[in-house]
TORDRENRO-327260 format. One record per atom (N, C-alpha, C): residue in one letter; x, y, z. Coordinates in steps of 0.2 Angstrom, whole numbers, plus 5000, padded with zeros to 4 digits. Layout:
AXYZ
...
REM end
This chain:
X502249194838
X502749164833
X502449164826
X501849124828
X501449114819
X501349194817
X501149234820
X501149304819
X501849334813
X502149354817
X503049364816
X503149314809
X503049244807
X503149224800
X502749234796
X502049264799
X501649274793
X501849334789
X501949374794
X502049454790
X502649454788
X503249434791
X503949394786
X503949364778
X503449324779
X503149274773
X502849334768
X502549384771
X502049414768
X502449464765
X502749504766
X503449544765
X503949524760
X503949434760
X504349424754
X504149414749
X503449394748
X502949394742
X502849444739
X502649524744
X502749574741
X503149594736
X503949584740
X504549584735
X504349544729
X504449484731
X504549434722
X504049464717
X503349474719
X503049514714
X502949594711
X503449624713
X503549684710
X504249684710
X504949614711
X505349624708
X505449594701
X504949554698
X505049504691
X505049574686
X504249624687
X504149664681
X504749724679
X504849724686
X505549774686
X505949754685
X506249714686
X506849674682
X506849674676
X506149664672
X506249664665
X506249724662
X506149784666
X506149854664
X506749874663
X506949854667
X507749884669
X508049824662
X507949764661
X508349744654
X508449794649
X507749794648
X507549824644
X507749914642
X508149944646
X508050004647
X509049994647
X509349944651
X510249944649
X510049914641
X509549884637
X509949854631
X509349924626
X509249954629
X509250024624
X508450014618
X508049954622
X507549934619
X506950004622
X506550014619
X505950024622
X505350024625
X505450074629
X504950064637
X504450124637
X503950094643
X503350144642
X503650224645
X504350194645
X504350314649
X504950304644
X505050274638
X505550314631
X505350374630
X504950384627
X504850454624
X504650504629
X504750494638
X504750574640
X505050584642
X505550514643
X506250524647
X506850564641
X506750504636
X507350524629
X507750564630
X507150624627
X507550684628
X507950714632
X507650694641
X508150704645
X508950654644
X508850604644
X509750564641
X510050594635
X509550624630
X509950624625
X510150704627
X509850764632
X509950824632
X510850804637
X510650764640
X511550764645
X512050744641
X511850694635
X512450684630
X512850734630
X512250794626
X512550844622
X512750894627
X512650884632
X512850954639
X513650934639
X513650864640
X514150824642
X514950814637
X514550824631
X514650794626
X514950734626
X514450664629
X514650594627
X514550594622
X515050534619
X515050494614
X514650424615
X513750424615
X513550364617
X513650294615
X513950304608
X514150244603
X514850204605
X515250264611
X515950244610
X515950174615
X516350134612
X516350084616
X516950074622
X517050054627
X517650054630
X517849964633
X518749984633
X518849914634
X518749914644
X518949864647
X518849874654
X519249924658
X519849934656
X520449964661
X519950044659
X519850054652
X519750114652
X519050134656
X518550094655
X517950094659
X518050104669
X518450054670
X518850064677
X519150154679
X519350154673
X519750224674
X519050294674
X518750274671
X518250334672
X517850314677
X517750244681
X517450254687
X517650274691
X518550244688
X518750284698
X518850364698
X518950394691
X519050454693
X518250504694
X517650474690
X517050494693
X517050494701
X517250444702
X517250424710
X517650494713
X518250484714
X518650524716
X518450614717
X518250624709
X518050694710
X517350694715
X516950674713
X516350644719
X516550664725
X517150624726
X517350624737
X517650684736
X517950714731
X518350774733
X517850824733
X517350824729
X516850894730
X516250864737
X516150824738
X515750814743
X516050824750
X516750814750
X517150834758
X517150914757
X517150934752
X517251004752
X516451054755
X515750994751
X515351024752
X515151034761
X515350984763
X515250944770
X515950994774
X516551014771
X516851064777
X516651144779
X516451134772
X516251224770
X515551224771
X515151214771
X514351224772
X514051264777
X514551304780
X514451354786
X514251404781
X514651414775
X514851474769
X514451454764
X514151414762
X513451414758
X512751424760
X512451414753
X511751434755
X511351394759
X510751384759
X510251334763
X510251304769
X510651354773
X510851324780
X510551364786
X509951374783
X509351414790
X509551374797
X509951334800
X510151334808
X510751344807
X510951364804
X511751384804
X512351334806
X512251284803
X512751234805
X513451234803
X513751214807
X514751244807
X514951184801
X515351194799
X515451144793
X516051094798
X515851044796
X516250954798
X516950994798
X517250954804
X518050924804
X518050894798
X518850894797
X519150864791
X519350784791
X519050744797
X519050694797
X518250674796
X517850704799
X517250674798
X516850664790
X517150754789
X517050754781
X517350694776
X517850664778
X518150614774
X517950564776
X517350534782
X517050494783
X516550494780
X516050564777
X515650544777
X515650554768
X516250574768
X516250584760
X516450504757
X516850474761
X516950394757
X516450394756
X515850384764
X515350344764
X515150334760
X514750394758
X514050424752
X514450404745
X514950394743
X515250384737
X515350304737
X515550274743
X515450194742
X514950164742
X514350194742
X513650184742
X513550164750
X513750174755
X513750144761
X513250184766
X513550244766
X513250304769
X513150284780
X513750254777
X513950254787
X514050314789
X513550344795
X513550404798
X513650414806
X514550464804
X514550454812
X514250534814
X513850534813
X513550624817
X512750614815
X512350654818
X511450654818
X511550714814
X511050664807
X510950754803
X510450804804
X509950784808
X509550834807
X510150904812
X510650904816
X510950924823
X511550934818
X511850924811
X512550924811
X512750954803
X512250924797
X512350964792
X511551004791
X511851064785
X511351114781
X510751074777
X510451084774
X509951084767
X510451074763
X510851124762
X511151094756
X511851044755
X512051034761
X512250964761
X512050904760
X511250914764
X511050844763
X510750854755
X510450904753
X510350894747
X510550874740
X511150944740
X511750934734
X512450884737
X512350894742
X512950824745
X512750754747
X512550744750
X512050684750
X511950654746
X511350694745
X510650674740
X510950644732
X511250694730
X511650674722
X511950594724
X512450594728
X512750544729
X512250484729
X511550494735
X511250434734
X510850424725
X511050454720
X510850434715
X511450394711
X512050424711
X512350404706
X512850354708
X512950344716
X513550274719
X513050214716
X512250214717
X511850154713
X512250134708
X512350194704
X511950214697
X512450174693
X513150214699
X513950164693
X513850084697
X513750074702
X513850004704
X513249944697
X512749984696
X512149964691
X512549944683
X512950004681
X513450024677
X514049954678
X514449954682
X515049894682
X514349814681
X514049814685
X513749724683
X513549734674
X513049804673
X512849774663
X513649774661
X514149794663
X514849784660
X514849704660
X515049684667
X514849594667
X514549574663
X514049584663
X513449544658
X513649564653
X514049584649
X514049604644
X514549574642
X515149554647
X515849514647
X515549454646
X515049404647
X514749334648
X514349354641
X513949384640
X513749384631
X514049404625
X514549434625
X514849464621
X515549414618
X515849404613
X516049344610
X516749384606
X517349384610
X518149404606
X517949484603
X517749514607
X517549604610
X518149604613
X518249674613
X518649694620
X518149764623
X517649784618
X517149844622
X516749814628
X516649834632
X516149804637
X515549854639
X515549904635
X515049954636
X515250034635
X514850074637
X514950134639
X514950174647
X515250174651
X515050194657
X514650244658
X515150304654
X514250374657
X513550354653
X513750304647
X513050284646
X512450234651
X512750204654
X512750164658
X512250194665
X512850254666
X512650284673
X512050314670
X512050364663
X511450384663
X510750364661
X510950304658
X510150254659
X509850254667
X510250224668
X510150194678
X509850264680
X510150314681
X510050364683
X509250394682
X509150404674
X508650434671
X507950384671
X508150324669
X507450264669
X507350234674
X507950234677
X507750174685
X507750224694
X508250244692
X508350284703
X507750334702
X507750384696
X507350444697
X506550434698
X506250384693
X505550384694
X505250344698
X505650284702
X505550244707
X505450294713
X505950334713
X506250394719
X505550424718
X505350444713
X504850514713
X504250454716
X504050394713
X503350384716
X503350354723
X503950344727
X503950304733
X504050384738
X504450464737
X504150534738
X503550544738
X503250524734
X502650564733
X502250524736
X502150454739
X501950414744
X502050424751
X502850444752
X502950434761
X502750524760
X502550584757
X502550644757
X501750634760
X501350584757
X500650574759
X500650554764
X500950524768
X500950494775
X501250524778
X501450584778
X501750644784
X502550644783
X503050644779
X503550644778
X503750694777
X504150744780
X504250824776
X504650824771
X504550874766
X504850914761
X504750984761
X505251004764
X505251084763
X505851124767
X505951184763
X506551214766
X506351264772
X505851264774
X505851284781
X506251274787
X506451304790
X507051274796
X506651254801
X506951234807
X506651184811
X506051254817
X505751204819
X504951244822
X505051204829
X504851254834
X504951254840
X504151264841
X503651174844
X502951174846
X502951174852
X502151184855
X502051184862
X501951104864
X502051054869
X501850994870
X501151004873
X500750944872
X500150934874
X500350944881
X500650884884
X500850874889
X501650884892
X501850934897
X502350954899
X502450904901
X503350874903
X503850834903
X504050834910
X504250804914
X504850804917
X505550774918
X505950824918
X506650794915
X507050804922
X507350734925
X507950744932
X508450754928
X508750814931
X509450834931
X510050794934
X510750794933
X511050784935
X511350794940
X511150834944
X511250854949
X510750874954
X510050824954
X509550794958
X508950854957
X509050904953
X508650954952
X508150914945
X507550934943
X507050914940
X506851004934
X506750974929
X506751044926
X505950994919
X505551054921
X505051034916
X505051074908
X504951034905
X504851054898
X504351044894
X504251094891
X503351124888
X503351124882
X503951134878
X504051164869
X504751094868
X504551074863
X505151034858
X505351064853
X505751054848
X506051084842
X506151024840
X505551044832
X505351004828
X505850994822
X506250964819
X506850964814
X506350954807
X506550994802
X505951014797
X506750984792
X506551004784
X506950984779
X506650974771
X507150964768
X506950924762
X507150834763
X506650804766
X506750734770
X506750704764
X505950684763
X505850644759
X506150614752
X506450684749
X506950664742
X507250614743
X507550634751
X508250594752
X508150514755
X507650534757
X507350464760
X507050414755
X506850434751
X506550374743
X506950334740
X507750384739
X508150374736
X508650334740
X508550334745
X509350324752
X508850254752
X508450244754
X508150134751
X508150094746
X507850144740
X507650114732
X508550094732
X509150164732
X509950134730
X510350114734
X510050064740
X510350044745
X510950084747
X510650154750
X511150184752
X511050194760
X510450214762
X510250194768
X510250274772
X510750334775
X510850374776
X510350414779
X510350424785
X509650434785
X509750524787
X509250554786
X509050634786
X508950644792
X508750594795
X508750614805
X509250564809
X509550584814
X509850534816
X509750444817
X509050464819
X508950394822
X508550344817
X508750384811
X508750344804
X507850324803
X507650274801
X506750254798
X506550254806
X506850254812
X506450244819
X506250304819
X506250364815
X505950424819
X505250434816
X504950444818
X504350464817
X504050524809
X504750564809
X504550614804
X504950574795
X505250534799
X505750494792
X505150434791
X504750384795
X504350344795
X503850344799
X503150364798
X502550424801
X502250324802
X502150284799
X501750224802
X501750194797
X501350124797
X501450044794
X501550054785
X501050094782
X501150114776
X501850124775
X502050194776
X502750214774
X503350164777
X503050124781
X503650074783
X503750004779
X503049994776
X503049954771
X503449964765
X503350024762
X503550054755
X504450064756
X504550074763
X505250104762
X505650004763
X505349984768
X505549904768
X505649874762
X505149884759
X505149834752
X505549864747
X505649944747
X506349954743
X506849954744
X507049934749
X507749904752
X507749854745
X507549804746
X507849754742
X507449734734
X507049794733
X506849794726
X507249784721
X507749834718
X508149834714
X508549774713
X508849794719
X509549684721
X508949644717
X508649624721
X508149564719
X507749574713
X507849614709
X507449654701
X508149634697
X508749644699
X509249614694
X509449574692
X509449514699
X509449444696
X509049434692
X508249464690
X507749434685
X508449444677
X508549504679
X508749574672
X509249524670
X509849474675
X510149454672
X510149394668
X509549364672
X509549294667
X509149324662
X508649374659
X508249414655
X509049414649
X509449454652
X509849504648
X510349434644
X510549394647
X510949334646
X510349274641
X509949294642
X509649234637
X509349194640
X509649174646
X509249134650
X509249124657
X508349134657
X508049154664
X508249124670
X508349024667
X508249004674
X509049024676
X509649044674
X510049084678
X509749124681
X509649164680
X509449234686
X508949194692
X508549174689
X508249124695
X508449074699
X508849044696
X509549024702
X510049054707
X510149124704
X510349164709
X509949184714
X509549224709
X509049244715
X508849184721
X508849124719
X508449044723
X508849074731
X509749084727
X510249054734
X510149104738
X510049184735
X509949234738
X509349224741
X508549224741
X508249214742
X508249174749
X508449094748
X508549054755
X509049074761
X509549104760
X509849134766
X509549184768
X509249234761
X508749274768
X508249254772
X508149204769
X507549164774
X507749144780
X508549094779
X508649084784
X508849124793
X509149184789
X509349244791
X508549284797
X507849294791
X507249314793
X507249264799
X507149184798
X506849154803
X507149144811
X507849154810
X508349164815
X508249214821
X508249284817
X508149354819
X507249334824
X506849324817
X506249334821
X505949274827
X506449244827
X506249184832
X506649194838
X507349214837
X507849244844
X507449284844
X507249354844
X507049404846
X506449394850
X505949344846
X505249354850
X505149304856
X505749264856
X505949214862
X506149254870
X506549294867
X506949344870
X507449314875
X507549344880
X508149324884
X507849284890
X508249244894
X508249234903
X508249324905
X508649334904
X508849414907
X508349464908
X508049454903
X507149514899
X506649474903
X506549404905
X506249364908
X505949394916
X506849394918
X506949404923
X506449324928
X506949284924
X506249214930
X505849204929
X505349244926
X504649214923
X504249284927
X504649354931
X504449404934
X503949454928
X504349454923
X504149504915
X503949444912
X503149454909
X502849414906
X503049444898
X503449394894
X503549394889
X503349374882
X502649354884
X502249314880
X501949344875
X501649324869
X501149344865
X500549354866
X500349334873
X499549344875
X499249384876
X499049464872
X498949504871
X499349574871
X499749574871
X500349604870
X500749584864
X501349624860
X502149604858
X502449544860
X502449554866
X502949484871
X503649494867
X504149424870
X504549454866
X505149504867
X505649514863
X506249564865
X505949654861
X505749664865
X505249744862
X506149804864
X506249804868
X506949854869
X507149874862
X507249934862
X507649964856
X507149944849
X506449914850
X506049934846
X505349984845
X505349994840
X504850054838
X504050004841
X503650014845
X503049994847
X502650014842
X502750034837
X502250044830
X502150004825
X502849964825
X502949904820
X503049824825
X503349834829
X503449784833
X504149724830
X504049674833
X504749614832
X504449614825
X504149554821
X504149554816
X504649594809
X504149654810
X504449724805
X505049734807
X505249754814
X505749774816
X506349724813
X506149664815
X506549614814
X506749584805
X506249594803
X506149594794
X506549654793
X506549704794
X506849774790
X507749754794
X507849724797
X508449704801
X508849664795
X508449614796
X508749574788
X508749604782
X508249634780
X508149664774
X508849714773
X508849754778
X509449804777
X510249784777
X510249734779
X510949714779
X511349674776
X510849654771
X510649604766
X510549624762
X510149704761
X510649714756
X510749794755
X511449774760
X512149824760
X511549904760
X511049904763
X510549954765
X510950014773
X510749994778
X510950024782
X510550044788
X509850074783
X509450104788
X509150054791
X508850084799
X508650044803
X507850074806
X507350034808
X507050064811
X506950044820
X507549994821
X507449974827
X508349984830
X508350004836
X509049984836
X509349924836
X509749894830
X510349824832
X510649814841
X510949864843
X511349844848
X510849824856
X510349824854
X509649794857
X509549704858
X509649694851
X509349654848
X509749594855
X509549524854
X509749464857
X510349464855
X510949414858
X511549404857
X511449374847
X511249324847
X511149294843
X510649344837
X510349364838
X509749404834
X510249454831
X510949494834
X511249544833
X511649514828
X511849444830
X512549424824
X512249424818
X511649384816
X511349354809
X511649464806
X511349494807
X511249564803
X512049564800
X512449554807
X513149584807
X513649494801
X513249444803
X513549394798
X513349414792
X512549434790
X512449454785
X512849504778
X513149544782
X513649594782
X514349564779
X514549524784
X515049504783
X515249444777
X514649414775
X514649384768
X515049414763
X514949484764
X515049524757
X514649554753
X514049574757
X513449614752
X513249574748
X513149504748
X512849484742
X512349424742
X511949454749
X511249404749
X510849464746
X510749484739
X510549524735
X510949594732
X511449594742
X511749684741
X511549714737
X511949774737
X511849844736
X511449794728
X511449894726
X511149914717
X511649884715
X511649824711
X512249794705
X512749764708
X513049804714
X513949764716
X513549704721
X513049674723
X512849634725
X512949584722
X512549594714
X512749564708
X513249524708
X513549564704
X514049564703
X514549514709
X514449534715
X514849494720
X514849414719
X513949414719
X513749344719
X514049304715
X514149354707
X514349314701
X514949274703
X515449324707
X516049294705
X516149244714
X515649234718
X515549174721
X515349114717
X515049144711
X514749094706
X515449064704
X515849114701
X516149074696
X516849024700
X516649044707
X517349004712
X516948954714
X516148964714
X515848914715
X515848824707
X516048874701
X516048814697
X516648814696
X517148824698
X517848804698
X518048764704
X517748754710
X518048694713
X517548634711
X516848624708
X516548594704
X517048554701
X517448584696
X517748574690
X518248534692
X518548564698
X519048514701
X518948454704
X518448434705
X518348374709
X518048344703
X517748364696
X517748304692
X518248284687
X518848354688
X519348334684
X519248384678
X518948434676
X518648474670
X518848544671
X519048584665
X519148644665
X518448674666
X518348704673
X517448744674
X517548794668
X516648804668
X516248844663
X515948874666
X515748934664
X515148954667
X514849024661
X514449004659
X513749024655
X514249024647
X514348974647
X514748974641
X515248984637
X515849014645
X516349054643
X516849004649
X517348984647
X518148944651
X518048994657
X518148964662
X518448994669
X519149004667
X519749034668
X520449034667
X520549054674
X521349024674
X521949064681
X521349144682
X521449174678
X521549254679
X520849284681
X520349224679
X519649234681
X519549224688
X519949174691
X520149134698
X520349214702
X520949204698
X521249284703
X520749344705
X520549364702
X520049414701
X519349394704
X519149344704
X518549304707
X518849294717
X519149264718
X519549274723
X519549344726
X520149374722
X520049454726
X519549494728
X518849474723
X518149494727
X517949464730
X518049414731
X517549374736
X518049394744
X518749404742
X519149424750
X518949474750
X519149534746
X519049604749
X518649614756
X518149594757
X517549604763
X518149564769
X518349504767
X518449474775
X519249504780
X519449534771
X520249584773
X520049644778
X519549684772
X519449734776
X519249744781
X518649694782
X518549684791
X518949654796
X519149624795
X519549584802
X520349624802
X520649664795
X521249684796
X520749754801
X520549804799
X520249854801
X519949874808
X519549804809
X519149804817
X519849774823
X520249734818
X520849704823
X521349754826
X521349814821
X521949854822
X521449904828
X520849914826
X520449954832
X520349904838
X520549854838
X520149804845
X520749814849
X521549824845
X522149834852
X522349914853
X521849954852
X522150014852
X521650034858
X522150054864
X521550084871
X521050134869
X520950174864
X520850224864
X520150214860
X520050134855
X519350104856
X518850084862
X519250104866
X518750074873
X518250124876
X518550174873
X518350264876
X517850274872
X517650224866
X516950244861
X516250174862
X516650114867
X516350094871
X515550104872
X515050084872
X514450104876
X514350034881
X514749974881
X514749914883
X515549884884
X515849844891
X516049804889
X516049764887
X516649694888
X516549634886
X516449604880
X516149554879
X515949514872
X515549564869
X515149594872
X514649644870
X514949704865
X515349744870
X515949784867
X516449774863
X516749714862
X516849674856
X516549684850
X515949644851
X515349654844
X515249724843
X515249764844
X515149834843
X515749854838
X516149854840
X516749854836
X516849814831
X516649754830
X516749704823
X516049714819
X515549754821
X514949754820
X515249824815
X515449864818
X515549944813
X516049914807
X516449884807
X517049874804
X516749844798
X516249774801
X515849754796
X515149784791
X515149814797
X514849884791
X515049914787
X515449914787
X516049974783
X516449934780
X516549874780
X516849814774
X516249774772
X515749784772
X515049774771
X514749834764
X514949884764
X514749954762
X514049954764
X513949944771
X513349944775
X513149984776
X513250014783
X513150094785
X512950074789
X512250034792
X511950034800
X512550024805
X512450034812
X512750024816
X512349984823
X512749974828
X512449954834
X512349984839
X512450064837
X512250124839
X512450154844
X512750104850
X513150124853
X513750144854
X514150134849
X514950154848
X515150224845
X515450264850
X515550324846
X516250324842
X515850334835
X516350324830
X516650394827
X516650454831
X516650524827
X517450544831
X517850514831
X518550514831
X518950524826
X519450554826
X520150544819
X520350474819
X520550414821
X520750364821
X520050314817
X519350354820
X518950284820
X518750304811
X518750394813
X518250414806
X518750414800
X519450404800
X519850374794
X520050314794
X520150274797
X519850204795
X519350174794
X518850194798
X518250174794
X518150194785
X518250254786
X518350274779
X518750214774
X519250224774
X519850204771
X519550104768
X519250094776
X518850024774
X518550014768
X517850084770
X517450084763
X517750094758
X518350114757
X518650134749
X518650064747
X519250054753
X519449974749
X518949934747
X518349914749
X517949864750
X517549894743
X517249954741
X516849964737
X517249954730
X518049984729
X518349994723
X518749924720
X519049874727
X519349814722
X518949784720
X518349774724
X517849704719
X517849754714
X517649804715
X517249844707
X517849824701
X518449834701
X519049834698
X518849764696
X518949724700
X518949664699
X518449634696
X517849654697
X517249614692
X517349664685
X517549704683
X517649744676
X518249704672
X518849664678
X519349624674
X518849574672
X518549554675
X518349484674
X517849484667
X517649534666
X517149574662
X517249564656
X518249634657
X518649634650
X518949554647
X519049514650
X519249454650
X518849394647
X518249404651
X517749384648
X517349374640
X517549424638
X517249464633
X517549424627
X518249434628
X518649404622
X518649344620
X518549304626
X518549234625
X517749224620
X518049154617
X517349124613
X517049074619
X516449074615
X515749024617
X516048964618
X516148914621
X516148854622
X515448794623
X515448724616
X514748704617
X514748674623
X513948664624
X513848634632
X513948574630
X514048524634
X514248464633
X514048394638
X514048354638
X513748284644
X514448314651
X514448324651
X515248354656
X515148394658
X514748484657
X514648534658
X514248554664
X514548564671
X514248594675
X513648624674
X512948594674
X512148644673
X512448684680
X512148764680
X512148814684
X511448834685
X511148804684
X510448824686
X509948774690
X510248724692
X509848684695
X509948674704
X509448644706
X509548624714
X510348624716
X510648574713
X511248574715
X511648614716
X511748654712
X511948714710
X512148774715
X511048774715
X511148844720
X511348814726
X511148754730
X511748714735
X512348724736
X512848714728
X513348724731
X513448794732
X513148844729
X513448914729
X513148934736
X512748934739
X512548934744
X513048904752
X513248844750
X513848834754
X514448854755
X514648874748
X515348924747
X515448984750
X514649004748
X514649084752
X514849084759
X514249004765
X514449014770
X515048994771
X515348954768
X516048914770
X516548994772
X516749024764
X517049074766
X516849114770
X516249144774
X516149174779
X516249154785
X516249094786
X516249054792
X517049044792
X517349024788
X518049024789
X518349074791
X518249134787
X518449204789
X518449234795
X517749234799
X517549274803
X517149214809
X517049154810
X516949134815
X517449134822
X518049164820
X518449154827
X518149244828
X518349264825
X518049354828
X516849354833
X516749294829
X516149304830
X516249254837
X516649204837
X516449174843
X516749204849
X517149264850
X517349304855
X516949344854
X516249364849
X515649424850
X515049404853
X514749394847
X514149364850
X514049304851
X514449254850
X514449194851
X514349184858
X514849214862
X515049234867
X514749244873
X514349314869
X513749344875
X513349304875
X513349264868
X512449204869
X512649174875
X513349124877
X513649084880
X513349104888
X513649184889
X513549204895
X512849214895
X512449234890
X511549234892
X511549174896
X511449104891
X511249054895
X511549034900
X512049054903
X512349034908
X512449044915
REM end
């Protein structure tokens, strides 16, 4: 156990000290100051202006900035569904892969658009090279790039004083794009490519095994196997970029567990810690960009402590393991010389710890990829990922819309403040109003709508039963687990549910739409809104937002509304199956 929080503890420190510098690069780089890669990047931003012919000076109010993300968005899914049906009739497809149904396509084209990247099919077995490249891959830069894009909008709406401009969007996107996903992508490439990660257009290679296999048939016959088929690729592009933009999608099916996506503790480190670099690099950016730091340090505190709490849970359930796994005291479970512990459905290369750290890390933020299977884990060790989830992406979530979620947790967090003392809330110097409530509210609900209307409408339909890998409470969870993925804009799964249906793969879908575009809408009102209002002075009366307190409350609010939402769903899942463990 002292084990397990040591390299947890260790893992977090990691983070905290390579997210403060970055954070201030990233200020530095939306407020258009200069950084050590201005002058070789420049010309690449200012060559897209004139490709594009943006107007980088133009300012936009929010409905209009809204309006060019949803329609960037839109086209995005419509040429990504297309690249995804047709792919059979494009180039770079050396296994000949038949192009998606037109339901899967539509699932996986939300996906990768909502930043989500839920996958219901194995890529090495189902899309080309140039799918995952030109389809995929694109996506995993630029879903970050606008989510990064809508929060400097925020911030801008909480600095900015009787404006209605909140920014520029394509300027937006192309900062984030050009200073921040690309060169973080190219150095974290050029590190898992050192540790055995592929990159190359060679089709897949058929080796001989050291040692031949024996495989029982179904039919009581035994057939040995000599040769495997090795799945080859342009991996690693996609793999740098699918952790640093919390998109997660992985290039092999079995996601960071494979071997060729994640060769050993190095590459598992580098890909772990990107999960939550960026999230955790913003909160610096925004108390940087806002004038004052201990905000951001506040946010970061609340986010921060539920992950912790979330780590300690996971790796303590897990390494305890079950009665069941016990078996009696028959299976020695212990730490004395071995893992001990809940090892099932983990990588023996990283063990509970890592396995159990990359579990939180990914869920938390709105990431996806896995290196162990979830539908494994302990009844209890399984919910923390899936409550994680069901928060709403914003114990750090995704690139920027984690942000951003939190804020407007924030701002319903100094509105019922305000209430109990009788005072119109503030928060960083600007009136809470009605219309900031509404909009603050609608993000904070979107996630608990979309999951529970979405997994409920699949929980009475018989035909969810048939994608089953489980009865029961268990089968339950698997069910409220995907839904929460996907009102999460999560993407992992519990791996056992087959999701590659018309009913599962458009609803799911349609989840992620909802869940990725009203908070966004919603935090750009709050933005445009923001903006015009004036500074109000601080006062003996005026809620501090940066203190102990504080993050206290926002931290209770988050769970309150989670707990409200989803505790009768989770006490018929995992609640459930803990009940029946000890029982």
């Amino acid at each position: 156990m002292t084990n397990t929080a040591i390299q947890m503890i260790l893992y977090c420190a990691v983070l905290i000290v390579l997210a403060i510098p970055l954070g201030r690069y990233i200020g530095k780089v939306m407020n258009g100051e200069k950084t050590v890669l201005t002058r070789l990047l420049s010309p690449v931003e200012n060559g897209i202006y004139k490709v594009l012919k943006i107007n980088r000076e133009e300012e936009m109010d929010w409905k209009k900035y809204a309006v060019c993300a949803g329609v960037f968005s839109v086209i995005s899914l419509a040429v990504l569904w297309l690249i995804l049906m047709l792919q059979n009739i494009l180039p770079l497809n050396p296994e000949g892969q038949a192009g998606t149904s037109w339901h899967l396509g539509f699932n996986t084209a939300a996906s990768f658009v909502t930043n989500t990247n839920w996958q219901a099919y194995s890529g090495e077995s189902a899309l080309s090279y140039f799918s995952q490249m030109i389809g995929l891959g694109v996506q995993n830069f630029v879903t970050p790039a606008v989510g990064m894009a809508v929060l400097f909008a925020l911030i801008r709406g909480f600095i900015r004083v009787k404006k209605k401009g909140i920014g520029n969007f394509y300027t937006d996107v192309t900062k984030s794009t050009v200073y921040v996903l690309i060169p973080l992508s190219l150095i974290v490439s050029v590190f898992i490519v050192s540790r055995g990660v592929p990159q190359t257009f060679r089709g897949h290679e058929e080796v001989q095994l050291l040692e031949p296999v024996t495989v029982e048939n179904e039919d009581g016959t035994a057939t040995v196997v000599d040769k495997q088929i090795v799945p080859l690729g342009p991996a690693a592009s996609q793999i740098s970029i699918k952790q640093l933009g919390t998109n997660g999608g992985g290039f092999y099916g079995v996601n960071s567990a494979h071997p060729l996506e994640n060769p050993d503790p190095w590459s598992n480190l580098f890909e772990m810690i990107s999960l939550l670099l960026i999230p955790a690099a913003l909160c610096f950016t925004f108390g940087r960009n806002i004038k004052d730091k201990k905000q951001g340090v506040a946010v970061f505190l609340a986010m921060f402590i539920m992950l912790a709490l979330a780590l300690a849970v996971v790796g303590y359930t897990e390494q305890v393991s079950t009665p069941q796994i016990a078996q009696g005291g028959a299976v020695d479970i212990s730490t004395a010389g071995q893992a001990g512990g809940n090892m099932e459905g983990k990588e023996t290369r990283f063990g509970i710890a890592t396995s159990g750290t990359w579990a939180a890390f990914t869920t938390a933020a709105s990431n996806g990829s896995v290196n162990s299977m979830h539908d494994s884990y302990t009844p209890l060790g399984g919910m923390i990922p899936m409550l994680l989830m069901m928060l709403g992406e914003v114990v750090y979530g995704g690139v920027g819309c984690g942000l951003y979620g939190m804020l407007a947790f924030a701002i319903l967090t100094v509105f019922i403040a305000g209430l109990m003392v009788g005072r119109t809330p503030e928060y960083l110097g600007k009136k809470i109003e009605p219309y900031e409530m509404k909009m603050a509210v609608l993000i904070c609900l979107a996630t608990p709508i979309g999951i529970l209307v979405g997994s409920g409408i699949a929980a009475v339909l018989p035909a969810t039963a048939d994608s089953l890998n489980n009865p029961g409470a268990h089968g339950l969870s698997e069910v409220l687990y995907t839904y929460a993925s996907a009102g999460g804009n999560n993407g992992s799964a519990f791996a056992g549910f087959n999701a590659n249906t018309p009913f599962l793969n458009t609803s799911i879908g349609l989840v992620m739409l909802f869940v990725r575009f009203l908070p966004m809408f919603g935090a750009l009102a709050i933005a445009g809104s923001m903006a015009q209002k004036k500074k109000v002075a601080v006062s003996a009366g005026t809620l501090p937002t940066h203190n102990a307190m504080f993050i206290f409350l926002l931290i209770v609010v988050v769970l309150l509304i989670g707990a409200l939402s989803f505790f009768p769903a989770l006490a018929l899942g995992p609640i459930a199956e803990f009940f029946e463990m000890i029982g």
